[in-house]
N, C-alpha and C positions, 0 to 999 in steps of 0.2 A: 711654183717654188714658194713654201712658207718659211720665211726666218725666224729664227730667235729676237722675239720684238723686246728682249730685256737690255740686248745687246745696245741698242737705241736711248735707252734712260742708262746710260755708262754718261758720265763728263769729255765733253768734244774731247780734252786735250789731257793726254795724260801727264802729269808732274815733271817728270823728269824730259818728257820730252818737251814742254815747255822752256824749260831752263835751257837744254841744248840749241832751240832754236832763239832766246834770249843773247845766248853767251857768243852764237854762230854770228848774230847780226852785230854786232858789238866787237867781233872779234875781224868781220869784214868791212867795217869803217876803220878798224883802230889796228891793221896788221902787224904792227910792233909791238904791242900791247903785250906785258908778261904776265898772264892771266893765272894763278895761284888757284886750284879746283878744292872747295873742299865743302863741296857740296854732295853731291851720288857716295855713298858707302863701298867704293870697291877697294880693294887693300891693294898697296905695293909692294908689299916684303916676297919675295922670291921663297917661295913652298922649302920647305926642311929638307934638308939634304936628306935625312932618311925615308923622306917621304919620296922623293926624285929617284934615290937607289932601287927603293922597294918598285916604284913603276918600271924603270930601266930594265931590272929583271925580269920583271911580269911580262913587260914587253918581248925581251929575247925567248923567255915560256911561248909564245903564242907562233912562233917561230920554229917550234921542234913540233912533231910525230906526238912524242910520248908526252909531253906538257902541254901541248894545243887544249884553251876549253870552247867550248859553242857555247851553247844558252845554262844557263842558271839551272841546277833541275830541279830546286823549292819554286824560285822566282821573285821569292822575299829577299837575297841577300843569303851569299856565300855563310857558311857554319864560322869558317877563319872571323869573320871580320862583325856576324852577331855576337863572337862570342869575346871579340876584343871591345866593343862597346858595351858587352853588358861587365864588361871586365872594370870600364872605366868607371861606370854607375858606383861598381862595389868600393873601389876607390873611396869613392868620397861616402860608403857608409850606406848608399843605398840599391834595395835588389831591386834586379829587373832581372826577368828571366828570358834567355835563348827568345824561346818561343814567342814572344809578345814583343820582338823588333823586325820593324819591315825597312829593309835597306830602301832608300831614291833616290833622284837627284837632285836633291833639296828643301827645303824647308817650304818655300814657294809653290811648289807644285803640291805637296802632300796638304796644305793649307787650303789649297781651292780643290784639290781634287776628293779628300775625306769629305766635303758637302753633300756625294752620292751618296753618299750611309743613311741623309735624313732627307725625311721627309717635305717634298716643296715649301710645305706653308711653315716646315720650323721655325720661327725667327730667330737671330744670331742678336745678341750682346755684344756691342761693339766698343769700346771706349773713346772718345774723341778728346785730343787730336789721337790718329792711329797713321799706322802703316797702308798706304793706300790700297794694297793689295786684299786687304778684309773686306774692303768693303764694296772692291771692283768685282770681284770673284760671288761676293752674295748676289750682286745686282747681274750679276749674269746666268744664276740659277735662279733670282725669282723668290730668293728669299727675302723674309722681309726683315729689315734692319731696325733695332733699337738700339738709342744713345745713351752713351753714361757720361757724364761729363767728367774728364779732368782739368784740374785748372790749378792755378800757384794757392789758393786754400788746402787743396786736398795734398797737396807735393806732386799733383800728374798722377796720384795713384788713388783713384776711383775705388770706394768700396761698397759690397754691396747694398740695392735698395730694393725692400720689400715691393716698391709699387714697377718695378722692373724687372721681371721674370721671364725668362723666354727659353728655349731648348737649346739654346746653343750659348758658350761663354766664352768671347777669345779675351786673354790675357797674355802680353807680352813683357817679361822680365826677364834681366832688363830690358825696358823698353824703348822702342823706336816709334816720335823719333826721341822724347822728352831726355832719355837716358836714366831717368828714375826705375828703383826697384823694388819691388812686395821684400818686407822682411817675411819671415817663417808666420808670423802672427796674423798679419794682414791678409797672408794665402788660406791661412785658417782659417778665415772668417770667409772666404770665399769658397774654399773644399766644404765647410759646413751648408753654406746657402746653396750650394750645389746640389747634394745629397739631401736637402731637407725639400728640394724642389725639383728632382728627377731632371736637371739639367746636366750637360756636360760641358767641362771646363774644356778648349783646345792650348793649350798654355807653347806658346813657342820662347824655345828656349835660345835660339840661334847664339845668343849673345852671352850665353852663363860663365865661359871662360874669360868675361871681363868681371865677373863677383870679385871682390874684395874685401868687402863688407858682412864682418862674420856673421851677420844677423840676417843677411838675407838669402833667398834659397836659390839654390843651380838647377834646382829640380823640383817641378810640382809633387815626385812623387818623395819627398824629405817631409808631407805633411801628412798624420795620420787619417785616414780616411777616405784620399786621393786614387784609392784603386778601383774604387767603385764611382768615380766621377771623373775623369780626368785622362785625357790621351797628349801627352807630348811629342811634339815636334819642333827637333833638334837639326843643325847644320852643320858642317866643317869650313863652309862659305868666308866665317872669320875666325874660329879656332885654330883651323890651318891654311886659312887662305886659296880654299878649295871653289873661289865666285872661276875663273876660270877651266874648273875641271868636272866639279857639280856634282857631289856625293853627301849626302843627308840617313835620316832616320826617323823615323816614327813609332812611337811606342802605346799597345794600346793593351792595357794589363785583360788578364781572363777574367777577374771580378764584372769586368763594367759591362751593363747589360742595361734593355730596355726593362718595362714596367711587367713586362710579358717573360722577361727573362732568359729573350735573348741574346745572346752575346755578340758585338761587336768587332772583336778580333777576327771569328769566320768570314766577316762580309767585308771587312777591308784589305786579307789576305786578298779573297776572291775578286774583289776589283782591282787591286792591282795586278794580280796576275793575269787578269781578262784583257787588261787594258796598258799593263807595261811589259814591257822583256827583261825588266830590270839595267841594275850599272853594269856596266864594263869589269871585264875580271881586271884589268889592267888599275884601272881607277880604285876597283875594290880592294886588292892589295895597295894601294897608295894611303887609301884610307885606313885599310889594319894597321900598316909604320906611323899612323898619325897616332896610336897608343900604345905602341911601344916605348920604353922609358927613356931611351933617346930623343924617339917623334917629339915626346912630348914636354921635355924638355928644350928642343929648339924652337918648337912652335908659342913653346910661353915665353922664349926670349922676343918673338915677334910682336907678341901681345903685350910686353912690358915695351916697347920700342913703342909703339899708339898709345900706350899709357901715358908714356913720358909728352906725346904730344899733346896731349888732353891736358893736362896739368898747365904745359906750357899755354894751352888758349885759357882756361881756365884762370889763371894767375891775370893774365895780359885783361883780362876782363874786368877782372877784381878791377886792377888799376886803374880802367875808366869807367868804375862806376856802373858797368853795366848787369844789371841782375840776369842771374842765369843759374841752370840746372845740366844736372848728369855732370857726364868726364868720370866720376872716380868711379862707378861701375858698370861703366858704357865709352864707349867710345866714341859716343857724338855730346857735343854741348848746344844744349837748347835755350840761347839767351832772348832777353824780351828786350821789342828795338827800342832803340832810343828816343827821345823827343817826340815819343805819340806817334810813329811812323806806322805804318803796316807793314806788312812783311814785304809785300812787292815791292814796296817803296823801298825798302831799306836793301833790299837786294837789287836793288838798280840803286840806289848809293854806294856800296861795297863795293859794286862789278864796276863801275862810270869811276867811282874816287880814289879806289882802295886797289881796284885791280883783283877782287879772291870773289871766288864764287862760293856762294850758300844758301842753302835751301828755302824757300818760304815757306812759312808753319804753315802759311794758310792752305798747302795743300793738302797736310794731314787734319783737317778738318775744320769746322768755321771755330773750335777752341784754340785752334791755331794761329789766327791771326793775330798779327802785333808782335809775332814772336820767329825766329830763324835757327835753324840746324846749320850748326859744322861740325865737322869729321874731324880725324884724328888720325884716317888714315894716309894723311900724305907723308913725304919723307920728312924728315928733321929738316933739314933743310929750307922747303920750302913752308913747315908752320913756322921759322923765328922768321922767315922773310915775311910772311902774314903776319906775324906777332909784332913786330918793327914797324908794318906798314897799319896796322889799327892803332897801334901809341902815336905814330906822329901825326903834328897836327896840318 
């Protein structure tokens, strides 16, 4: 038997499962303890009633003779449901055609799974602190990782540097975990160094229906010259609250091609199809009602409901003085601790003093440290009970 010896250089413990086993030990000395979670990014708003309809049907379809479907017969993702997301795109002014969208189940897996397209030794541009999932998924193919740093000079948004080039470019706006986001100009400068250096951008967009901010983009492909550098990967994970049902997309325009000229789009249809059966017809109709102009107007009262939480932690921060980033177009707040702490520190001061759980920066990277993630998506409720319990003294 030979393993995957890449497997091996992964970090013993992963993030979040450290926090669960933090919070477990903590929570089995102190079993009255009302522990306030707003650390892990999973939503609680209950999925859009048209989104619920639209599966309920789909369901009862799967139940009759004449409505029964079996497997997918592209296997990229139902016509219905390409053609309701490239519906969304034109929405907001930008095309994307039919063709160059591959339905999945999520942003997560299309992120580690597109790595098959390149080549072992490509190296990946990584931004630190990051999403830990970049950088787990490289060190598990064998890629080799390059740092950019972000840090409170640049705003967390890293721009490009000549003496760092490598074939691969991920960029997360807005980002997780800081909550900072590229304006239109910023991404320009990065669609240019792409194209001026035969790299490609993977821009995950997971998070664009928290934008706000008229100047920054929902879409790497709102910059000119992004078609020839640039594959997005998108979620409904928080758009509609699809972390429980798992339907995504990824887009990879006909322009973008190697130095050779061959194109990308044929070899990631082809791996996915080799290698998934695709979503649920059931799921995929859930996910068409998520753009329909109902969907998607109940699903932006959901996203204005996390807003209103982020504001609330945001505000509450102000008032002790604590410096901090994202909330207004992102849904987590990246505050730096107080009184010189570290992150672990300070998140075993929270969970031990405070009773709320939040993430340690330091596990999105050593730019991380000194600094902590909270969420925005718990209920009303329990952020003013966290907001109440960080004011007193």
């Amino acid at each position: 038997m030979k393993l995957n010896e890449h497997f091996f250089e992964l970090k013993s413990s992963y993030l979040f499962k450290r926090i669960a086993q933090e919070v477990g030990a903590y929570k089995g000395a102190n079993p009255g303890a009302d522990i306030i979670r707003l650390g892990i990014g999973d939503v609680t708003r209950p999925l859009a009633p048209a989104v619920v309809a639209a599966m309920q049907k789909a369901a009862a379809e799967m139940g009759v003779k004449e409505t029964f479907r079996g497997y997918d017969d592209d296997g990229v993702g139902y016509l219905f449901l390409r053609e309701a997301i490239a519906g969304y795109y034109a929405q907001r002014g930008t095309a994307v055609d039919v063709s160059e969208i591959v339905v999945s189940d999520g942003a997560k897996s299309d992120l580690g799974n597109i790595l098959e397209l390149f080549a072992t030794d490509a190296a990946a541009l990584i931004p630190d602190p990051v999403y830990p999932a970049y950088v787990d998924t490289n060190v598990m193919s064998g890629h080799p990782i390059v740092y950019i740093s972000g840090n409170e000079e640049n705003g967390f948004l890293p721009l490009p540097d000549e003496n760092l080039v490598t074939d691969v470019i991920y960029i997360c706006s807005p980002n997780n975990p800081t909550g900072a986001a590229y304006s239109r100009e910023q991404l320009r400068a990065w669609v240019d160094f792409a194209n001026a250096h035969g790299s490609v951008i993977l821009f995950d967009a997971a998070y664009e229906g928290f934008v706000r901010d008229e100047t920054a983009a929902r879409s790497i492909f709102e910059i000119p010259g992004s078609r020839t550098c640039a594959i997005e990967v998108c979620s409904l994970s928080k758009l509609a609250g699809f972390t429980g049902v798992r339907a995504g997309w990824t887009v990879v325009p006909k322009e973008l091609a190697d130095s050779a000229g061959r194109a990308l789009l044929p070899l990631w249809v082809r791996r996915q199809t080799t290698k998934f059966n695709g979503v649920s017809y059931v799921t995929q109709r859930a996910a068409e009602a998520v753009f329909s102009p109902e969907g998607l107007a109940q699903c932006r009262e959901n996203l204005a409901y996390y807003q209103q939480n982020a504001q609330l932690l945001s505000e509450t921060l102000g008032k002790l003085g604590i410096k901090h980033f994202g909330g207004k177009n992102s849904p987590y707040i990246w505050l730096k601790c107080p009184n010189g702490l570290d992150s672990w520190a300070y998140f075993d001061y929270l969970l031990k003093e405070k009773n709320i759980v939040g993430t340690p920066g330091e596990g999105f990277g050593k730019n991380g440290d000194g600094y902590l993630r909270l969420t925005s998506f718990g209920t009303h409720e329990a952020t003013e009970k966290a907001a109440a319990r960080l004011l007193a003294q």
